[in-house]
C-alpha positions as CSV (number, residue, x, y, z in Angstrom):
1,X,16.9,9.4,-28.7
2,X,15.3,8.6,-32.2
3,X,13.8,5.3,-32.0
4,X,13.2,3.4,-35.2
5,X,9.4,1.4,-35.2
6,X,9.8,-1.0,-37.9
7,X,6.8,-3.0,-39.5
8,X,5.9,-3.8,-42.3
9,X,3.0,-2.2,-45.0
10,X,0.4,-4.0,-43.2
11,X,-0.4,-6.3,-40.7
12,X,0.9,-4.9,-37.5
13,X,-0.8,-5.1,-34.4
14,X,-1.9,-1.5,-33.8
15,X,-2.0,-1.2,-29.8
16,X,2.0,-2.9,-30.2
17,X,2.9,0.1,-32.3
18,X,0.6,2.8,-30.7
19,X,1.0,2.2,-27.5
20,X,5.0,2.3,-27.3
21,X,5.0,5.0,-30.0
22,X,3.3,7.4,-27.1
23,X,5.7,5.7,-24.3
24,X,8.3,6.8,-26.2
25,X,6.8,10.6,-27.1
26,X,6.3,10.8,-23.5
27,X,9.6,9.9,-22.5
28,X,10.7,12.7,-24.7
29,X,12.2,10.4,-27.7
30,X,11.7,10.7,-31.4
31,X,9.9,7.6,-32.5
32,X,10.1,6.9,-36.0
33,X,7.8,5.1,-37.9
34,X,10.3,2.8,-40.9
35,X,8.5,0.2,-43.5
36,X,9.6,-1.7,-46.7
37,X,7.6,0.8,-49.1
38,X,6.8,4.4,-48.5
39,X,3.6,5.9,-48.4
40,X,1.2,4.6,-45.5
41,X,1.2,1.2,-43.2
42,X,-2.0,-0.1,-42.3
43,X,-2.6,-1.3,-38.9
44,X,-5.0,-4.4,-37.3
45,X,-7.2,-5.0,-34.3
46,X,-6.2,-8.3,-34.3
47,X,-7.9,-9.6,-37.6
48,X,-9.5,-6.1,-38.5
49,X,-8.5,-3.1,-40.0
50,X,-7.5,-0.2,-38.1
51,X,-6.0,2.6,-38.5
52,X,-3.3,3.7,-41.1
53,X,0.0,5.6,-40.2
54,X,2.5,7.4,-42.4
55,X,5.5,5.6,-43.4
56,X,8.6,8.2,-42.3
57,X,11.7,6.4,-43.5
58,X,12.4,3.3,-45.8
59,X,14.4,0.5,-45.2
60,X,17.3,0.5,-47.1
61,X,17.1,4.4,-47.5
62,X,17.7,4.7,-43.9
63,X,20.1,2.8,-41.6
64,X,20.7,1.1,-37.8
65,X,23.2,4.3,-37.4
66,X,20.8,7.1,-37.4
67,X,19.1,5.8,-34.3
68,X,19.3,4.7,-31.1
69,X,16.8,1.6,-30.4
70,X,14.3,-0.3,-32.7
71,X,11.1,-1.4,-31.6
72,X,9.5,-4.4,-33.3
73,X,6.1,-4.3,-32.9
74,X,3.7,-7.7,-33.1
75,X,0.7,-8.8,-35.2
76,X,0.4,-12.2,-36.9
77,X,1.2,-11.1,-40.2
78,X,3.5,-7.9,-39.8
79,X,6.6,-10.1,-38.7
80,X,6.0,-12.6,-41.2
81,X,6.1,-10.2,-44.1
82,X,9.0,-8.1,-42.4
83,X,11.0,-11.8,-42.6
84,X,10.5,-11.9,-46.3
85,X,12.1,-8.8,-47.5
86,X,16.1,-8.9,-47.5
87,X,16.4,-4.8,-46.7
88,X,14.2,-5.5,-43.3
89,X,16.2,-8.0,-42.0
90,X,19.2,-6.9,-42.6
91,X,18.2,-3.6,-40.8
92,X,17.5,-5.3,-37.8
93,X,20.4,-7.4,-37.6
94,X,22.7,-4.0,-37.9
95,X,21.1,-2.9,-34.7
96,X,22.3,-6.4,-33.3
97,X,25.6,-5.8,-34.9
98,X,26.2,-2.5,-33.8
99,X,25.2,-3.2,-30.2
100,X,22.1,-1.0,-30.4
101,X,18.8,-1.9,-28.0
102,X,16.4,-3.9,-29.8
103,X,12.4,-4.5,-28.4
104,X,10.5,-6.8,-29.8
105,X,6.5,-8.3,-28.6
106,X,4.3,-10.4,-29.3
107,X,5.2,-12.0,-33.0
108,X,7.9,-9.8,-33.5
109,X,10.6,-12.0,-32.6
110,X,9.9,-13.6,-36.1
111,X,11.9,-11.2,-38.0
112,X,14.5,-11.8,-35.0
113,X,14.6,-15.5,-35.8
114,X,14.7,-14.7,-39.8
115,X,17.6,-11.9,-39.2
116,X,19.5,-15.0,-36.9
117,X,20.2,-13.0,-34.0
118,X,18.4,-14.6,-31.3
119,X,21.4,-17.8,-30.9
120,X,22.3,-18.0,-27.3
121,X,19.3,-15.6,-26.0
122,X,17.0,-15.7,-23.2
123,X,13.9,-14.2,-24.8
124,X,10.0,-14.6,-24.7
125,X,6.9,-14.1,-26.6
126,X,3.7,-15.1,-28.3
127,X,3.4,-18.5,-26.9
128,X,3.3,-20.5,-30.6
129,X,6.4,-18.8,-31.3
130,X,8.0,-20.8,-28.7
131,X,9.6,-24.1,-31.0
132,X,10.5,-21.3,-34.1
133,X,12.7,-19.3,-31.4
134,X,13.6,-23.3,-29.5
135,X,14.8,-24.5,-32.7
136,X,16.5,-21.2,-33.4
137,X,19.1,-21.7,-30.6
138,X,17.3,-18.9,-28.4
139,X,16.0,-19.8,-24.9
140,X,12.6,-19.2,-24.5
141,X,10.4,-18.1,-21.4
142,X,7.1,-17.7,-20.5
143,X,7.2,-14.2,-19.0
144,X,5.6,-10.9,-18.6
145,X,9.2,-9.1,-20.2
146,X,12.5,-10.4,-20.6
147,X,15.2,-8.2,-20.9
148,X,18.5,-10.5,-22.2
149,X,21.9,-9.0,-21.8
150,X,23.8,-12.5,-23.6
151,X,25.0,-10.3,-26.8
152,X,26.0,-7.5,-28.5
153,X,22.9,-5.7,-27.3
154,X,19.9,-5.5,-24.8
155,X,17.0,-7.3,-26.4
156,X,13.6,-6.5,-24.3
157,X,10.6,-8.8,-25.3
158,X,7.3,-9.4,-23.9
159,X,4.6,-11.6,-24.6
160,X,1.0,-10.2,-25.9
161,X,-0.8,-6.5,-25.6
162,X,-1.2,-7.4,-22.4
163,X,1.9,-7.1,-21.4
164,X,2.4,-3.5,-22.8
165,X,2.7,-1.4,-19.8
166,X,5.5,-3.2,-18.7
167,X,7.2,-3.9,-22.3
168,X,7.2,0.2,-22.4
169,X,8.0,0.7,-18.8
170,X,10.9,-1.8,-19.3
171,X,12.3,-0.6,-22.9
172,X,12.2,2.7,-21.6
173,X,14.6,2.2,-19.4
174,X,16.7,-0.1,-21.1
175,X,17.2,1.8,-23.8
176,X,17.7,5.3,-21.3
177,X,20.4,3.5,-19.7
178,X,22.0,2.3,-22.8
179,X,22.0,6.1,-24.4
180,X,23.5,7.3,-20.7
């Protein structure tokens, strides 16, 4: 399955992008790494510059239909910029639309709030994002990963990095079963 990673040019948590990217080459998927602007992203250790990653497809260049899940990875910042640009969050919502798997951790669900897809869901995450996703109509939890079936589409989300091993475990399968 070609899974789309979408962040933004900077600002993205690296260990949210890293660590699912190599669940997913593992698994035996094609992760693909999509941004607002080509060229290179550059990633954070929380407030620090990390590494930087090439960009492998553009929003707006690219679309929802040539892949099979999207993968929102966290960082303060990364969601927050992804929410401002029109092409991002209308590529998320097609995924919505077209009943595709979404994952989303950490800050992520941001961009889910900005692309108004999270109405009616059960979903967690970073704990301040709690009143944004409240006062977005979503249900929010305080667990490890929540996987919400109350849509179009399977939306995974976890919490924080900590939560990684089973936020890959858990997409994994989720989006296996919805390739099957």
């Amino acid at each position: 399955m070609r899974i789309a990673f979408l962040t933004a040019p900077e600002g993205v948590e690296q260990i949210e992008l890293t660590d699912p990217w190599q669940a997913a080459v593992n698994a035996g998927h094609e992760p693909v790494l999509v941004s607002t602007e080509p060229g290179k992203i550059q990633a954070f250790n929380h407030l620090d510059k990390a590494d930087t990653f090439p960009v492998q497809e553009v929003v707006g260049e690219t679309s929802a239909e040539s892949f099979g899940g999207l993968v929102l990875p966290g960082g303060v910042a990364n969601p927050d910029f992804l929410r401002m640009n029109e092409k991002a969050v209308a590529f998320v919502r097609d995924f919505f639309t077209q009943g595709r798997p979404v994952a989303a951790i950490c800050h992520a669900p941001w961009t889910l709030v900005e692309a108004d897809v999270v109405r009616g869901r059960v979903l967690t995450s970073w704990p301040s994002l709690e009143t944004d996703l409240r006062n977005a109509g979503a249900t929010w939890v305080d667990e490890q990963v929540k996987v919400c079936d109350h849509g179009n589409n399977k939306l995974v989300t976890s919490r924080k990095p900590d939560d990684l091993k089973a936020f890959c475990e858990t997409f994994l399968d989720v989006f296996a079963k919805e390739a099957a």
